[in-house]
N, C-alpha and C positions, 0 to 999 in steps of 0.2 A: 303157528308160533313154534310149532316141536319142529319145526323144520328149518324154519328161520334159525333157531337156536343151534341145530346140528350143520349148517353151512356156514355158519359164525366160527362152528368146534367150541360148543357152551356146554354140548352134551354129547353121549353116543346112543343115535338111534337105536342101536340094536340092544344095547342094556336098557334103553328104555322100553322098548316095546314088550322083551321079556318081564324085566320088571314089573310092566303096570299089569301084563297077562295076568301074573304069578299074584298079584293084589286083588285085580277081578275075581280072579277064583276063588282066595280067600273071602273077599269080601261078600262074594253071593252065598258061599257055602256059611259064611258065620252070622250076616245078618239074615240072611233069607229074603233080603226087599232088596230089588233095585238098585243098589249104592253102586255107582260108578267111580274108578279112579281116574282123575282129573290132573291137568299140570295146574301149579300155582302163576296165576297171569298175572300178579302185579309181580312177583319176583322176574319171572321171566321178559315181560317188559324192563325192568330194569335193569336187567341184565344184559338184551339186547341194546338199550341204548348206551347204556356204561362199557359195553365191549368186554364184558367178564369174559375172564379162561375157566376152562374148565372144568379146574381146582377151587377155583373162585365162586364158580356157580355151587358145588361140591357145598363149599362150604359154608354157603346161607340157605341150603336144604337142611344139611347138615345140625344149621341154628336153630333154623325152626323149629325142626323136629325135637330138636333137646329140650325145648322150652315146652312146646306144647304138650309130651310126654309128661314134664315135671307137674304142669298144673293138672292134668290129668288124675294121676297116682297120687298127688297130694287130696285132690277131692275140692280143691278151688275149682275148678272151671263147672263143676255141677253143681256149686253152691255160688258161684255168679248167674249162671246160668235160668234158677229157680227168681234170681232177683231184676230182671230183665222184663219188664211190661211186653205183653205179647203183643201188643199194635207197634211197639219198636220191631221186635221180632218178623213179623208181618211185613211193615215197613222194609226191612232189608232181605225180605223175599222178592217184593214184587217191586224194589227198586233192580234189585240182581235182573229179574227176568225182563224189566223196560232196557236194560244195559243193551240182554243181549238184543232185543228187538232191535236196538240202535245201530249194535255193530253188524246184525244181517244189514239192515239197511245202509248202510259205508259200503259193506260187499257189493249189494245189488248198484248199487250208484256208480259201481265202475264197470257197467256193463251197457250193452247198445242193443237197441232194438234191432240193427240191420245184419245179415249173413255172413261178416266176415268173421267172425269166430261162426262157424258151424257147430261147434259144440257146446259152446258155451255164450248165449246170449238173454235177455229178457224174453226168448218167446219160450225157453225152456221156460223159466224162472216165473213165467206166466201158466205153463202148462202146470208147473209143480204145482202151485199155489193151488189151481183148481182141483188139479185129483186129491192131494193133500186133504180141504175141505169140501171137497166133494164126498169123501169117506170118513168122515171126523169121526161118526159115530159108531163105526167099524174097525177101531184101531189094531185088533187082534186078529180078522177077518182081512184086513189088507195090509200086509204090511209095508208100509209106504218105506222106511228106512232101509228095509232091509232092497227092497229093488231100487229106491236112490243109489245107494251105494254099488250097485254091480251094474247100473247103467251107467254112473259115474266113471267108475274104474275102466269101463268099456269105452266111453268116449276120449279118457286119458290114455289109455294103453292107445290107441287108434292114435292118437296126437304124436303120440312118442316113437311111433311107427314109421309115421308120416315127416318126422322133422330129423329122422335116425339118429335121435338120443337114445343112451341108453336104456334098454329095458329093463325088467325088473328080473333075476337071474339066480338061479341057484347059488349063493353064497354064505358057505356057515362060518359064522365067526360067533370065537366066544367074549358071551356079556360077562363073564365072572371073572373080570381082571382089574384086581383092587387098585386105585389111585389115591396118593395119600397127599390130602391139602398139608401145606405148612402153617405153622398160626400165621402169618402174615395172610398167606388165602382166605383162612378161618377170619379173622377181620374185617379183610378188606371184601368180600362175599356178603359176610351176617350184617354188618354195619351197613354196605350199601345196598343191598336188596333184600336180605332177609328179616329186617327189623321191622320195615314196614309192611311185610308178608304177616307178621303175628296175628296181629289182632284182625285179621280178613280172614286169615283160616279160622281163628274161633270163631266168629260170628257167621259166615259164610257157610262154611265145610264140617263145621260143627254142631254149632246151638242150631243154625237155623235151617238143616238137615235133618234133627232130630225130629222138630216142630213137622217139618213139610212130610216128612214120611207118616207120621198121626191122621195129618191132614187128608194125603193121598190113597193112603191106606188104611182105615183107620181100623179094619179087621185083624191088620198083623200085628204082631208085638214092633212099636220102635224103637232103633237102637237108643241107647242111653248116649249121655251127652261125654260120658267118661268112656265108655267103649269107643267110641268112634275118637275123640281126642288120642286115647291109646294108639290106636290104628294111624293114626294120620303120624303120630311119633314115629312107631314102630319100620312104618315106609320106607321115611326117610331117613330114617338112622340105620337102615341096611342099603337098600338102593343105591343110594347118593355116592357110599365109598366106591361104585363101580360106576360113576358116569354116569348114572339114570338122572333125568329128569329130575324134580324136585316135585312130588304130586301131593294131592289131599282129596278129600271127600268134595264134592259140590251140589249146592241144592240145586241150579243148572241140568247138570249130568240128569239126578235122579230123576226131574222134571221131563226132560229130554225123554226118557228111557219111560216113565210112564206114557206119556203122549202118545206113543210110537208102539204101545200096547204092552209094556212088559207089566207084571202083576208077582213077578217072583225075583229069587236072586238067580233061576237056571239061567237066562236070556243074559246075564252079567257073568257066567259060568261062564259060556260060550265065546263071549266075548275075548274074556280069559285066555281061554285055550285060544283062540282064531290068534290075536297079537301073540302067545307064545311061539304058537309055530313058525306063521312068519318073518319075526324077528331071528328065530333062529337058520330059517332057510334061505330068508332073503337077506338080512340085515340094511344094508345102504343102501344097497341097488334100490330100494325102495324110493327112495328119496326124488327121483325126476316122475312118478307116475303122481305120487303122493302132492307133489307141487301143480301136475295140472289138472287136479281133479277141479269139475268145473264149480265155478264160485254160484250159480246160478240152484243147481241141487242146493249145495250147503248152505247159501243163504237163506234159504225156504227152509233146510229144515231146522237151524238155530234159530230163525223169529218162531217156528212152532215152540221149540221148548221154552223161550223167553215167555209166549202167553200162556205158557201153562202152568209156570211159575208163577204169573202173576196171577192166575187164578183163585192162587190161595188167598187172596186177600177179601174174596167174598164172604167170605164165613166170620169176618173179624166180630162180628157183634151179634151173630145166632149160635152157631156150634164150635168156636175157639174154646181151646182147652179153662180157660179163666174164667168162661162163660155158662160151660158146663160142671164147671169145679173137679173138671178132671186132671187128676196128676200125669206126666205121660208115659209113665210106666205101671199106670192101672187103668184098665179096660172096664171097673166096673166102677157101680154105684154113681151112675151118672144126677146130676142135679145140676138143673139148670138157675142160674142169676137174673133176677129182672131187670132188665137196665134199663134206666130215664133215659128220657129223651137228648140229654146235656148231656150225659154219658155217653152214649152213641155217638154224640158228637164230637165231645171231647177222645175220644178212642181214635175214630175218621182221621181226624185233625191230627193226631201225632202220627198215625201211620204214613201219610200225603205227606206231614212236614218229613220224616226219617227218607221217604222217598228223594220229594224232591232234592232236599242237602244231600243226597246218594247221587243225582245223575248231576244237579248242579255241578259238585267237585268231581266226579265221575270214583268217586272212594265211600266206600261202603263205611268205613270209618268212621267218617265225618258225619255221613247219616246217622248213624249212629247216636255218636255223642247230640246232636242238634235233637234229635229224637227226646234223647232223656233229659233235657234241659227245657223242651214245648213240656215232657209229663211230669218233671221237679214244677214250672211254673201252675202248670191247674193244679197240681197238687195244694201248692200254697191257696191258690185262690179258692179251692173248695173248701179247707179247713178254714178260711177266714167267713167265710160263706155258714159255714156250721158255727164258730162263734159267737156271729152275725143272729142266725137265728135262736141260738142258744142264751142268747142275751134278752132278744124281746121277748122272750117266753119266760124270764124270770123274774119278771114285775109283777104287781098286780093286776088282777085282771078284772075284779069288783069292786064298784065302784063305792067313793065312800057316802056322796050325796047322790040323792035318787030322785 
């Protein structure tokens, strides 16, 4: 997508790559877990299909980022946040993570079993899959991402070799050259792709970021639901006026990044630093290696982090924070909730429904609201249910002829 965007000229790779470095590093050194910075995919779809300029993209990073800043520092988005059933919450985890299983499997489907791509076909994408889960339980002991990615880049530089495109080549260029949308950009940018960016990055990149790091971690402190809102403001109201990307936080990313063994934010440090450098050394030239890196690795390793996202949805009715009556900025005084058996059900039931309206519409959105509308309905029904019995229990109960 960061690529598609930058041969459109939606963005400049190299303020982006700097950019997201200089966030990575922030972001491993302030939260200390895992949090990757991510680009925003429904803006950027919408951006490649509308054919935005790059003032235009500018300036619904630019919106987002204002808005989701202001409910941050106001203390709205943490006191939505608190009111948010956590089987919805849940629900737009492991609808997020079925997404990506979806779109690794789109990648894998434009692939062939037979030799004409030598580098890139289904016997890789076969091979991955097995060492992948062949070592699952070793994530830290083998690190599968880190040798996808340099046997990757090895079969793409070999391609690019082969076809005498250009390589990727010492070229510095500077990312810190401010570009300034006009409000008509500012408009016509926020209105047509960053409006419907909002409410994905709070639920997505935010609320349910805060949730999956307890979840995955549940030894470290998680960032809070207004930290990270700040953050995701903060980004993009510096970034954007230089051409970067439009990014946020994603439960995705951080999924991705556990699976793959990381357990701190060093591994997200490095990462940091590795896109600083090359953004600065390489800049563009990057762009033809980056395009044939083979679809066969990548797809294998986005369906791993799509199931590891949805993993979280195992816990919905033993150890969820609601369940244990834990707040997620306290570590102690756990107490656990007994839940009925209607309860378990009812929980199941709205997380599946938040799912399926997520992949149905393919908007996390829409799962969303459909979510809290399956849990306003039981809600009526229980309370009519407790009336219900509140009622026959307030007759007599002795009889008056015996």
């Amino acid at each position: 997508m960061v690529i598609a965007l930058t041969a459109a000229g939606s963005i400049s790779i190299t303020s982006t790559l700097v950019f997201s470095g200089v966030w990575n590093l922030l972001s491993g050194t302030l939260f200390g877990v895992p949090i990757v910075v991510q680009p925003m995919k429904a803006l950027a779809a919408v951006s490649l299909s509308r054919g935005l300029t790059l003032e235009e993209t500018m300036g619904a990073g630019i919106g987002v980022g204002v808005m989701v800043l202001l409910l941050s520092i106001t203390g709205l988005l943490a006191r939505v946040s608190e009111l948010i059933p956590v089987p919805i919450i849940k629900g737009i985890q492991v609808g997020a993570g079925l997404t990506l299983a979806l779109n690794a499997g789109s990648t894998l489907q434009e692939l062939e079993l037979n030799g004409a791509m030598w580098y890139d076909n289904l016997f890789w994408a076969i091979g991955a899959f097995i060492i992948l889960y062949g070592t699952c339980r070793w994530p830290r002991k083998v690190p599968f991402a880190v040798l996808a990615f340099i046997i990757g880049d090895l079969f793409a530089g070999v391609q690019l070799a082969r076809t005498g495109a250009e390589l990727p080549h010492f070229k510095f260029q500077m990312p810190f050259i401010p570009r300034i949308p006009t409000p008509v950009d500012f408009a016509t940018g926020f209105g047509t792709a960053g409006l419907g960016q909002v409410p994905l990055t709070i639920l997505n990149s935010v609320i349910a970021v805060t949730y999956l790091s307890r979840d995955l971690l549940p030894h470290e402190p998680a960032p809070s639901v207004t930290a990270l809102g700040i953050s995701v403001g903060v980004m993009n109201l510096v970034g954007c006026w230089f051409g970067a990307m439009p990014v946020c936080h994603g439960s995705g990313g951080l999924a991705g990044q556990y699976r793959f063994g990381a357990r701190s934010g060093s591994s997200v440090q490095i990462l940091g630093l590795f896109k600083i450098a090359i953004g600065l050394m390489f800049g563009s030239s990057l762009t033809g290696l980056l395009e044939r890196f083979p679809k066969s690795l990548l797809g294998i390793m986005v369906f791993a982090a799509g199931m590891e996202l949805c993993s979280v949805g195992e816990n919905l009715n033993s150890t969820a924070p609601d369940v244990l009556n834990l707040e997620i900025d306290d570590q102690n005084d756990l107490t656990r909730t007994a839940l009925s058996k209607q309860t378990r059900k009812d929980r199941w039931m709205i997380m599946m429904v938040t799912v399926g309206m997520f992949l149905a519409f393919r908007n996390c959105f829409v799962g969303f609201v459909t979510g809290c509308i399956a849990w306003a309905l039981l809600e009526v029904q229980n309370r009519m249910e407790t009336w219900k019995d509140d009622g026959d229990s307030s007759g007599e109960t002795t009889p008056l002829l015996r």
